[in-house]
C-alpha positions in Angstrom: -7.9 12.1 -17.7 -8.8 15.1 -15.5 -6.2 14.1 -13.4 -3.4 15.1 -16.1 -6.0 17.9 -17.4 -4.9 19.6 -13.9 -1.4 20.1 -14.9 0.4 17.1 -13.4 2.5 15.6 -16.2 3.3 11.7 -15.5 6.4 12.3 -17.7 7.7 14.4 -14.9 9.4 11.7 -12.8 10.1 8.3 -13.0 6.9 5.7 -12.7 7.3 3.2 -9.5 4.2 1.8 -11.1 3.0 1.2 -14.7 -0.1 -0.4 -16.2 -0.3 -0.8 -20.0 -3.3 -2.4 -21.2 -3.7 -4.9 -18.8 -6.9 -6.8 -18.3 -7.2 -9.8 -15.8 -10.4 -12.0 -15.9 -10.6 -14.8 -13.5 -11.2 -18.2 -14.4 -14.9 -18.4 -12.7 -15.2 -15.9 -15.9 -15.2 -12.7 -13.8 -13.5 -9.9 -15.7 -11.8 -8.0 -13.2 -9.8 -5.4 -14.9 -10.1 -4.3 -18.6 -7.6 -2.7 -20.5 -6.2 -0.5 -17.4 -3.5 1.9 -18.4 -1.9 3.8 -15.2 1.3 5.4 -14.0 2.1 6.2 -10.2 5.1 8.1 -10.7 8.0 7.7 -7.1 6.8 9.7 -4.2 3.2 9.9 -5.3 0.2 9.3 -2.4 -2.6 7.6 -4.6 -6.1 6.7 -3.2 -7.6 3.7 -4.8 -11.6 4.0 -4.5 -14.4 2.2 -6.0 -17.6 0.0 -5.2 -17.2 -3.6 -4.3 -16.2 -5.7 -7.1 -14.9 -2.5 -8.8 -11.8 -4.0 -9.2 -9.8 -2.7 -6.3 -9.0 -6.1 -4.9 -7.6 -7.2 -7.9 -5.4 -4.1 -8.8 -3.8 -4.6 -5.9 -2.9 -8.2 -5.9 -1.4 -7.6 -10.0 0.8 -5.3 -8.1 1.8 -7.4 -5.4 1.9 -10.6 -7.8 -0.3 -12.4 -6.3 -2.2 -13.1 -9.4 -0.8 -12.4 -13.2 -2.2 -10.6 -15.7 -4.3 -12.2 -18.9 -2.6 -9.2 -21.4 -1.0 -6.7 -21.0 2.4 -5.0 -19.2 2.8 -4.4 -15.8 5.9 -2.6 -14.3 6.5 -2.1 -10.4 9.7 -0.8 -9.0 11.5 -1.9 -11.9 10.3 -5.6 -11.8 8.1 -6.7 -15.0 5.9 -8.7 -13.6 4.6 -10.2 -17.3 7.3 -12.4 -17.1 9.0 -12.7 -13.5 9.1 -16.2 -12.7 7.7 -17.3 -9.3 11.5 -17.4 -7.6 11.4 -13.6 -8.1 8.6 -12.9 -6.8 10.2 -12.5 -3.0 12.9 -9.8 -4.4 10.1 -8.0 -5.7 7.9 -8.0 -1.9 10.9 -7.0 -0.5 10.9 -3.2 -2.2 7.2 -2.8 -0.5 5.5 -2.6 2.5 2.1 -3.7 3.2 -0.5 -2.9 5.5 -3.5 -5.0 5.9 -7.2 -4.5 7.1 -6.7 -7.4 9.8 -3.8 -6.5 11.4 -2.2 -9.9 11.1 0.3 -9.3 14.3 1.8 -12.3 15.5 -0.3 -13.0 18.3 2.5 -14.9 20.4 5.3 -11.8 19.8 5.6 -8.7 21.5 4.9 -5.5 19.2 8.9 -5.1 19.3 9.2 -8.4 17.6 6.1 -8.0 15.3 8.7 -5.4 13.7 11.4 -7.1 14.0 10.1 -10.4 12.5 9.7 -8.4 8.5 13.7 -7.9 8.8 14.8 -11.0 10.2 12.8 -12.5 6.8 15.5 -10.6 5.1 18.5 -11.2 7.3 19.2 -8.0 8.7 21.8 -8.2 11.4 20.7 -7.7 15.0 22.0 -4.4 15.5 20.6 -3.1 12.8 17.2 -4.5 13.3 17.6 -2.9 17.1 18.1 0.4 15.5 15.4 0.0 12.5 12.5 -1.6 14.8 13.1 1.3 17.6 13.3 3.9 14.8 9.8 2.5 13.2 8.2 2.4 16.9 9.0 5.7 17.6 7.7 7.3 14.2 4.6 5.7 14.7 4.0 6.8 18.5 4.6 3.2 20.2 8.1 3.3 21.3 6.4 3.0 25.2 4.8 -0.5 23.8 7.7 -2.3 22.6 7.1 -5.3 25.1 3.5 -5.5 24.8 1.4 -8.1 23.4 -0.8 -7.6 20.9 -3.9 -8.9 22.7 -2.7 -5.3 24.7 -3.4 -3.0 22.5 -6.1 -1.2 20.8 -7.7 -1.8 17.5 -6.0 1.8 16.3 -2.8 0.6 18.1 -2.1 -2.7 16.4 -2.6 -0.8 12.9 0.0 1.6 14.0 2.3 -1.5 14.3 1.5 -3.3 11.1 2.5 0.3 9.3 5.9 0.2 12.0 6.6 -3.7 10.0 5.8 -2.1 6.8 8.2 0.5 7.2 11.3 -1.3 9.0 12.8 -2.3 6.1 12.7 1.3 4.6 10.6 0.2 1.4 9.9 2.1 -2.0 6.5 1.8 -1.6 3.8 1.3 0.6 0.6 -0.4 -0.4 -2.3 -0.2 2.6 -5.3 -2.6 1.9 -8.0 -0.9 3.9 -6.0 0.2 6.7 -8.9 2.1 8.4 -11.9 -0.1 8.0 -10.8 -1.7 11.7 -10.5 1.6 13.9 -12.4 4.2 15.0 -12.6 7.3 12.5 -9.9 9.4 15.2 -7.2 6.6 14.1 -8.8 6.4 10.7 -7.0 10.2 10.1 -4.3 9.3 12.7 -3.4 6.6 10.5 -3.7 8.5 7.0 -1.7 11.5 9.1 0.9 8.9 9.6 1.0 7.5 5.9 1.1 11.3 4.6 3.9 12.2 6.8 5.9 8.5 5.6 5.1 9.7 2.1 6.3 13.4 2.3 9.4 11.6 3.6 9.8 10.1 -0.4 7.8 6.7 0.2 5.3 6.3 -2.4 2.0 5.2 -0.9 -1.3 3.5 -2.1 -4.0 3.4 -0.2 -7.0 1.3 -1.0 -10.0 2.9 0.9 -13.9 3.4 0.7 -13.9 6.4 3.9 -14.6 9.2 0.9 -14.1 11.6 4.0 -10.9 10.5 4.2 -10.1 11.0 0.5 -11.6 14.4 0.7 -9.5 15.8 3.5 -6.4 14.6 3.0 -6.4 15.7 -1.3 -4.3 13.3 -2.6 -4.3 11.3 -5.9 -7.6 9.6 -6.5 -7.9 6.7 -9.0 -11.5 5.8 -8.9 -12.6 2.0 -10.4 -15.6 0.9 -11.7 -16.8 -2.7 -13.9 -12.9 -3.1 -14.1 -11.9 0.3 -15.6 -10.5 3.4 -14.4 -13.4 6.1 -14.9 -11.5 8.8 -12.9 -8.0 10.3 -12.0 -8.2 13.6 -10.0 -7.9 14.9 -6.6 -9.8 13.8 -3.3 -11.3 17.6 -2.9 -13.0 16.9 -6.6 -15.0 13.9 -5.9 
């Protein structure tokens, strides 16, 4: 692909991701992916673009193991999901953060215990959730709106809190489902800014997006899907 054509050899480093042949079609008869073969190698920031029904959606969710794999091997932070049983599944959420489209803040918590809420699932002491959820605030600009409600905030605002709960618990990887499509295009880059600067910190990010002006400024790793299949692998400046 022209992505290792460039010079970047996958070998390099460790894979926090792996694909190996996998296909997924749905039961409706939809063939969603077909025979995708990837690696994301630790500390990577990867772009996932492509039309809708490309695939996207369903890339995400293998990774995520929300839905399995008809063949094929997949491999995510050491977990193989081909044959985790269900029980596993939460030990293998727990080494990734997610940022959704929607938002999907607690309506009836303050933006302190939006946070706060992703590390009480995982029993984290109350000091250290105090230090983590201030910590995550303060990276992402809100530290001043720890006691507001998210009915206070802006669009662009609440997105910068579901990436503070994606980050609390210090996770291996990042995976943001459309985490611009909601806000204005200044908090669109604001928000890639932000993801950029969590993943020059060592957090490997993937970023599902369809703002190609996005993916053209910021030059990261760009998987492009189409009919279920990988058809490019370069950098944002080459599409």
């Amino acid at each position: 692909m022209e992505y290792v054509e460039q010079g970047f050899n996958v070998a390099q480093s460790s894979p926090i991701i792996e694909f190996r042949g996998v296909s997924k079609t749905y039961q409706t008869g939809t063939h969603a992916l077909e025979d995708v073969n990837i690696k994301i190698n630790s500390g990577e920031f990867v772009f996932v673009v492509g039309s809708s029904g490309a695939g996207k959606s369903t890339f995400m969710k293998l990774i995520m193991r929300e839905e399995k794999a008809n063949t094929g091997k997949i491999l995510v932070n050491g977990f193989d999901l081909t044959s985790m049983k269900r029980k596993s599944v939460p030990m293998l959420r727990r080494t990734m953060g997610i940022v959704f489209q929607d938002f999907r803040l607690i309506p009836n918590m303050n933006v302190f215990d939006n946070v706060a809420f992703a590390m009480h699932v995982v029993g984290a002491d109350s000091r250290n959730i105090r230090r983590e959820v201030t910590k995550a605030l303060s990276l992402v600009g809100l530290g001043h709106k720890a006691r507001s409600m998210p009915n206070q905030l802006s669009g662009g605002e609440q997105q910068r809190v579901g990436l503070a709960r994606a980050l609390v618990n210090s996770p291996d990887l990042i995976i943001a489902d459309e985490p611009t499509g909601n806000v204005d295009p200044n908090m669109s880059y604001e928000i890639v800014s932000l993801l950029t600067e969590i993943n020059k910190r060592g957090t490997t990010v993937l970023m599902v997006t369809h703002d190609h002006n996005l993916v053209r400024d910021f030059n990261h790793r760009v998987i492009m899907l189409d009919g279920g299949k990988i058809v490019a692998d370069n950098f944002g400046g080459d599409l």
